[in-house]
N, C-alpha and C positions, 0 to 999 in steps of 0.2 A: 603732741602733748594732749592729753585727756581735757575736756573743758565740756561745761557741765553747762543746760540753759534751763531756767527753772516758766514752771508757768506761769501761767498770767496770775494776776492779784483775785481775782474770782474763781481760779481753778480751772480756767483751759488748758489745754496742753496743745491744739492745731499749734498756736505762737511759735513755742517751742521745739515742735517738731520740723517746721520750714525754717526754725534759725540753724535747726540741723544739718537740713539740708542743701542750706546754703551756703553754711559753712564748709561743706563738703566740699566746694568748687572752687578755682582759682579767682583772685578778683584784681581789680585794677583800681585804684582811685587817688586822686589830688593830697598832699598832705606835705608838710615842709620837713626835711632833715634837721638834726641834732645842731647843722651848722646856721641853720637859719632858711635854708636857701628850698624854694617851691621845687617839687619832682613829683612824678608819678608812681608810686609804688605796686609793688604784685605782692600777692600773698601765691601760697600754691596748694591752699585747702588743706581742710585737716580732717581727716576720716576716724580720729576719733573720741568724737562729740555724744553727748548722750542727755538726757533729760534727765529733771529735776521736778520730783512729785513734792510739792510744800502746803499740800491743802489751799483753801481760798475762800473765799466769802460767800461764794454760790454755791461751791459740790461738795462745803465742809471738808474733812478729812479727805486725803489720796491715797493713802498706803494700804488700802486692802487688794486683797486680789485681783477684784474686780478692775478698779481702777488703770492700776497695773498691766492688766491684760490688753485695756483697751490700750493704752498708750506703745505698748508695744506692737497691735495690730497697727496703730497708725505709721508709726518706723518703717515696719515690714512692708505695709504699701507704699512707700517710698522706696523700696529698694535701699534703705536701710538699717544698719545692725539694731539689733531693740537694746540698746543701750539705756539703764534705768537705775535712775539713783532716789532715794526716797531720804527726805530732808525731816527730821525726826524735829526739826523746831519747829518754830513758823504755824500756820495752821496745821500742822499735822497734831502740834501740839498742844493747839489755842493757846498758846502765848504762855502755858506753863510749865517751865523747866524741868518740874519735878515728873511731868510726864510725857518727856524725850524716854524714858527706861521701858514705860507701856510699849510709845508705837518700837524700838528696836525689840520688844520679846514678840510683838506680832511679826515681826519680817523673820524670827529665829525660828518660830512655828514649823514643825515637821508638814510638808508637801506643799510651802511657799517656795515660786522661783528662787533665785540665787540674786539679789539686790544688794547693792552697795547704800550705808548708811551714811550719813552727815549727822554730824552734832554741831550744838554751837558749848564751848568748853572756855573755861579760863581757869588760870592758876590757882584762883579763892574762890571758895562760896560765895552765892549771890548776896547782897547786903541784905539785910529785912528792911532797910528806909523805902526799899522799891526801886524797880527794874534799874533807874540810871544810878542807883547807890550813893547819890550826891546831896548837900547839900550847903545851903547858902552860909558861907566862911570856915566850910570843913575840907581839908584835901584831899583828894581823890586815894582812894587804896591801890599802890602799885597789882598788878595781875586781875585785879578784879572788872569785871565789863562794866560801860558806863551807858549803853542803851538795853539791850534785851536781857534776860536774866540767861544766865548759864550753867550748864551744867560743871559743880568744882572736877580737878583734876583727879580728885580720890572717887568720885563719883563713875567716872567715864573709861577708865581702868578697866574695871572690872566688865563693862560690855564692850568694851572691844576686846578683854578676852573670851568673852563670851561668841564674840563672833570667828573670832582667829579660830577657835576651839571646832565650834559649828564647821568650818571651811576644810579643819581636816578630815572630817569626820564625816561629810556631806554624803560619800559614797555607801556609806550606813544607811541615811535617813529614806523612810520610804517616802514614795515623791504620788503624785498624784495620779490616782487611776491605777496603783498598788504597785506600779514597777520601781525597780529598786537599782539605783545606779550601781556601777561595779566599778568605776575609775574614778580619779580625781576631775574635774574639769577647769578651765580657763574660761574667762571671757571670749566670747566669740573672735575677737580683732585678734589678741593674744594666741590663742588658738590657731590661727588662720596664717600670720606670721612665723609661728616657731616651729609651726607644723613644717616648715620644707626641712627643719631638721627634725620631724617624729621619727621613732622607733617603728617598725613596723616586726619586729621580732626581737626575741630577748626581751630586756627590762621592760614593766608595767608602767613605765615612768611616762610620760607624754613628751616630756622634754629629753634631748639625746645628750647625755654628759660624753666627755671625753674621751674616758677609757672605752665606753660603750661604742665609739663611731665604727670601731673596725669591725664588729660584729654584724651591723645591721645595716640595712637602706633603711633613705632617708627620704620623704618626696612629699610634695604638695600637691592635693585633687586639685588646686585649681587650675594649674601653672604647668602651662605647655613648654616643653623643651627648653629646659634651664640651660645657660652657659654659666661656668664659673670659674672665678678665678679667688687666690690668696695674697693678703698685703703680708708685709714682716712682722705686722701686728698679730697675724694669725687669723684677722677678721676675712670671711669670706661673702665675697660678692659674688651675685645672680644675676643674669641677664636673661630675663623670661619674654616668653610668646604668652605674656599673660596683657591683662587688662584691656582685653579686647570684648569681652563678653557682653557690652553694650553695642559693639558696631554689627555691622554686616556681617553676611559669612564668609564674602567676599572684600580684599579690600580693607578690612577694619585695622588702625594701628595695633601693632601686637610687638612693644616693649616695654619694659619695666625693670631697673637694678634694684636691688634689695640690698642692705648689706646686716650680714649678721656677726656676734664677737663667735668667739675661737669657740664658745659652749653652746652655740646652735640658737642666743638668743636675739630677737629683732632688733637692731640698731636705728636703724632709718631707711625710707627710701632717700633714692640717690636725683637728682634732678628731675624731679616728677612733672609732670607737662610740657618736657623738651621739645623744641620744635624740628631736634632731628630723629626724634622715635617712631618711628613708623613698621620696622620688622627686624629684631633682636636676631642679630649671625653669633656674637663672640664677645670676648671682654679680656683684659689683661690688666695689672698694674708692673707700674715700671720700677725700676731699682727704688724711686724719690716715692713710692705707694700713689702718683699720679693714676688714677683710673682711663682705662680707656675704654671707649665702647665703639663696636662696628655694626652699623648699623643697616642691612642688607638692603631694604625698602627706601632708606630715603638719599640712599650712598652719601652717606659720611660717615666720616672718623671721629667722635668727639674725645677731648681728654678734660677730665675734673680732678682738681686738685683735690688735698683732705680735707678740706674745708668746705667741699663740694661746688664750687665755682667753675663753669667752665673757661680755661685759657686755652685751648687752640682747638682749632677746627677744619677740618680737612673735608674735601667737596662740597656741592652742592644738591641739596632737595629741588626736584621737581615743583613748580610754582601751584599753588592751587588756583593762582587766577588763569594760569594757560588751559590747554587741554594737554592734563597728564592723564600719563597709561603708564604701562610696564614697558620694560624692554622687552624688546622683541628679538628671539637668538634667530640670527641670521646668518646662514653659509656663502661665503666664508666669511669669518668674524669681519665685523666694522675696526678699522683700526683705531687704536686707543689715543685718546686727546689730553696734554697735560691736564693737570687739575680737573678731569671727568673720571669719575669714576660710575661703573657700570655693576651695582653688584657686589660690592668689597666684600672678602670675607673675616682677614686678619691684618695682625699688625706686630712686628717685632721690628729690634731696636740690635745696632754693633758695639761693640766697645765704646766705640768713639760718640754713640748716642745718635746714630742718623737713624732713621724711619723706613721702616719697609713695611708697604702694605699689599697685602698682594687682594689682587682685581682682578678677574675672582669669577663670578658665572658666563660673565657677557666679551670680558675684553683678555683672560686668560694672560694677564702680565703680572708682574711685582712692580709697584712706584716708588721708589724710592727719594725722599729728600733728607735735609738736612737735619739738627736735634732745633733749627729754630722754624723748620719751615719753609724753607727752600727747596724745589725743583733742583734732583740731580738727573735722573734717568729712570728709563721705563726699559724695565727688565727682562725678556724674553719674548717668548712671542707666543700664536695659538700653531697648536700642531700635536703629531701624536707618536715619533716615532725617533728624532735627534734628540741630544742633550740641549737644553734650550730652547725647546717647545712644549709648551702647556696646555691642558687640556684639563680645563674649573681646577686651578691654584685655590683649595677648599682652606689653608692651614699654614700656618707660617711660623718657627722658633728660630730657636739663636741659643749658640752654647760659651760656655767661656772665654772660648778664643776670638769669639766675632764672626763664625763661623752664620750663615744663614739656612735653613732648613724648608724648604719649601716642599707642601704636601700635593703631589700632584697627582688628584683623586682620577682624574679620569684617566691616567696613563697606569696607574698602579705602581706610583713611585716617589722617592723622593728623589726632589735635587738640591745640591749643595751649589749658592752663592759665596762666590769671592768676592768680598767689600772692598780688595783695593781697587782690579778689576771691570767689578757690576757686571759680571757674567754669570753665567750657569756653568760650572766645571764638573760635574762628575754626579750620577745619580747613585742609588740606594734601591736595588729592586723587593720589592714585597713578596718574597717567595714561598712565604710559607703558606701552606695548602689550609680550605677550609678542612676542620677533620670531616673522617666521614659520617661519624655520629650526630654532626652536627643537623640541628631544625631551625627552622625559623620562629620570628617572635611567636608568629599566627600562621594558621595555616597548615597544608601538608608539607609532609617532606621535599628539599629540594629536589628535582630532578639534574640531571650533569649540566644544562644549559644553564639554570637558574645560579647552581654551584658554580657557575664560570662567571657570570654575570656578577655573583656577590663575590669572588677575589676580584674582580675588576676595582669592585667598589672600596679594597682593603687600605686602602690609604686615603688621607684627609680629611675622614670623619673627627679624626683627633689628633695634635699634633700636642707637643709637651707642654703644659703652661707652667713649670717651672720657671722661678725665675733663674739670672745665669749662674748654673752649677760651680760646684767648689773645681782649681785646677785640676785636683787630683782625680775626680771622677769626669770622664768626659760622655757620658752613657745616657741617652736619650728616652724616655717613657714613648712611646705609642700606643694606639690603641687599633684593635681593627676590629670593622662593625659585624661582617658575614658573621664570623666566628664568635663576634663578642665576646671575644676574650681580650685582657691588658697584655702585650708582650713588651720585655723591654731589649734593647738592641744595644749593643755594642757599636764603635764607630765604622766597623769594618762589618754592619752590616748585618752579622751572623745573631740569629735567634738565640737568646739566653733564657726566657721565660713565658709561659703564658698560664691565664688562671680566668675561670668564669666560660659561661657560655649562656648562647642565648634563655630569658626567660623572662617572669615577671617575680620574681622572689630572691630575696637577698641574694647576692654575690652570683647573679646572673641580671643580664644587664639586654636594653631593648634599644637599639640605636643609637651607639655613642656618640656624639657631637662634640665634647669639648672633655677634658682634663685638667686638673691641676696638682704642680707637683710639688707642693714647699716646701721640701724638705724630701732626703735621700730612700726614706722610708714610708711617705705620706702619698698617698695620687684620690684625687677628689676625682670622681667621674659624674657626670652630667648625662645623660639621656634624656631624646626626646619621646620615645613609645610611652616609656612607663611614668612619665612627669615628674621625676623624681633626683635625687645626688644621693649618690653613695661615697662614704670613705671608704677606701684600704689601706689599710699598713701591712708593708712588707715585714716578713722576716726573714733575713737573709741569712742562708746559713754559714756557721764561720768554718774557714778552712783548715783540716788540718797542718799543720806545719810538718815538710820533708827535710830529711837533711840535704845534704849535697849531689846530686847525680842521682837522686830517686826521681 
């Protein structure tokens, strides 16, 4: 929520600027509940706060350029957004109503920044008895203000279309220093959010509407290797290697979910300051839009309901009071400890609602427990060569029937789990060749080893994140990275389609990690190279109809 701090009564603005930036932060403090009863509360900071120029007693008027400018260098050296709003009462106005209309035609002036205005407005004209409009055995006029004089509702009309007007228009106006914008713009924060769904081809638009998705990538400069997933809402969640840009280069937590509606626009973050985010693998939601996130760096599972609450939690983070390090891959693997997870990468769900997560860099199994949370079995083992041996389980889905799908990147295969079982019955080999056309992201052309090396890699960059298919289609999405191409597989295995190939421009794609597929014709692809989500819609062509024995 936008929430605005104005300055001091003299016209400082430092005040203002550190309520900013402490606003920015999470906070903790004493204070009693609705019921009565003493608790601790958190807040989880709010990033977007901005200041409020209302003149003062010492600097006179705020709203000119000058002013302005400086409050925004002050932002900026905080590291952050120059968020500026200029309060057209107050001293801006010396206390006269009648000249809130001056300072809003100075902020409309051709090659002023982009400021948002405040009026103070009421339904009636301000009384002529003076500012409180009252007086002693007369009753108060409904709509009309009873401390500062305001500007009537016929008055303030017209300059807020004066400013709507200015807002279309802005890419006209010449801006300072004679350059002349060419696009619409947004607020920075805006901007920065709806950007993971910008256009970067086709439409002019900044924002990516719907029909436009299948045309173009979509991607955020900030936001290292998105994971994503879709509720039945249509709303799409990210699970980003972002929000690290203040730690180390080593070491620094790097997750963040995002969730945005079906037209690309910012919803919320999703549990911001979690204390299991430390390095974003994957994300899924479940049949009930439960969110799940996997969490690589601090090995856990979290799930948050719609309401964004987390209810369950699977593993445990490293303590910061011990001496934590990474895992260390050791030959032959360490064997796997219930309830330790080393590395997790995914997590998919049977008919029956049990939990499979497969674990993942360091311990090369599936754990399986119950839909409440229970310990059943740990599923396969580390190896490279039987049905039943794993080598980094990157990827995990599940199809109609309760069927489990496990991506076993380092063998170049899948394997299919039986839930009644808890086996590994039968694999899925990745046969198909990079082509020979193909390149990499960067760089020169494969050589033969390099081209062996990346089909090795052909499975578990992506496994389906559809949720579980209609009966009638039993047909799995994959993705594979060497080729970066989408192919989709039938159950028996055999290639039906591929499209795209490596690059950094629409509908070629740079390290696929994750997929989603909500629907028969929809697949959301994720990459990490190019920091960005693409949609595709299929179209698939209809068959013609034979008659009998053709």
């Amino acid at each position: 929520m936008p929430v605005g701090f104005k300055n001091s009564t003299d016209g400082g603005t430092q005040i203002a600027v550190d309520a900013v930036l402490t606003a920015r932060s999470p906070h903790w403090f004493p204070s009693v509940t609705k019921q009565g009863v003493a608790a601790i509360f958190q807040t989880v900071g709010n990033d977007a706060c901005h200041v409020i120029l209302r003149g003062g007693t010492r600097t006179g008027r705020t709203y000119d350029a000058e002013h302005v400018a400086k409050v925004g260098a002050r932002l900026a050296a905080k590291g952050l957004r120059e968020g500026v709003m200029v309060d057209c009462s107050h001293g801006n106005s010396l206390k006269d109503h009648k000249k809130q209309a001056d300072v809003a035609a100075s902020i409309l002036r051709p090659g002023r920044r982009r400021l948002a205005p405040r009026f103070r407005r009421h339904a009636r004209k301000p009384s002529r008895r003076g500012p409180a409009g009252l007086r002693a055995g007369r009753p108060a006029v409904y709509g009309q203000s009873i401390t500062d004089a305001c500007l009537s509702l016929e008055d303030t009309v017209p300059l807020l279309e004066r400013f709507a007007q200015a807002q279309r228009t802005r890419g006209r106006i010449p801006q300072s220093g004679g350059s002349r914008e060419t696009h619409h713009h947004r607020p920075r924060r805006a901007a920065r959010r709806i950007g993971v769904l910008r256009a970067i081809a086709g439409s002019r638009d900044p924002v990516r509407r719907e029909h436009q998705l299948p045309q173009a990538a979509a991607r955020d400069e900030r936001r290292r290797g998105v994971r994503v997933a879709v509720n039945s809402k249509g709303e799409v969640a990210i699970f980003t290697r972002s929000n690290s840009a203040g730690g180390p280069a080593y070491g620094a937590t790097a997750s963040q979910v995002l969730l945005f509606d079906k037209t690309g626009k910012f919803l919320r973050e999703v549990g911001k300051g979690l204390y299991a985010w430390s390095y974003a693998h994957a994300i899924r939601f479940d049949k009930d839009d439960n969110l799940w996130a996997i969490d690589k760096g601090s090995d856990m599972i979290v799930r948050i309901n719609p309401e964004g609450h987390v209810t369950m939690v699977f593993g445990r983070k490293k303590e910061a009071s011990d001496d934590a390090e990474p895992w260390k891959r050791v030959t032959p693997p360490l064997a796997p400890t219930p309830g330790q997870f080393r590395q997790p990468t995914d997590v998919a769900w049977d008919t029956e609602g049990n939990i499979y997560i497969s674990d993942g860099y360091i311990n090369s199994r599936v754990a399986k427990f119950t839909k409440d949370g229970d310990w059943v079995a740990s599923i396969g083992e580390p190896g490279r060569t039987k049905i039943g041996e794993l080598n980094t389980p990157h990827t995990i889905s599940y199809d109609a029937k309760g069927n489990i799908y496990v991506g076993d990147r380092g063998n170049r295969r899948i394997q299919v789990i039986d839930p009644k079982t808890n086996t590994l019955v039968r694999e899925i080999k990745i046969d198909v060749p990079v082509p020979p056309d193909a390149k990499p992201w960067i760089g020169r052309d494969a050589d033969r080893r390099g081209r062996r090396r990346a089909e090795r890699r052909a499975v578990g960059e992506s496994a389906s994140r559809r949720p579980t298919p209609p009966a009638s289609s039993s047909s799995t999405a994959r993705t594979r990275s060497p080729g970066a191409s989408t192919n989709c597989r039938s159950p028996t295995a055999r290639c039906l389609a591929g499209s795209g190939k490596s690059g950094h421009q629409a509908k070629q794609f740079g390290w696929i990690h994750e997929i989603a597929c909500p629907s028969e014709n929809e697949i959301y692809v994720a990459e990490l190279l190019n920091w960005r989500l693409q949609k595709l819609t299929l179209k698939p062509v209809a068959t013609r109809g034979t008659a009998p024995g053709q």
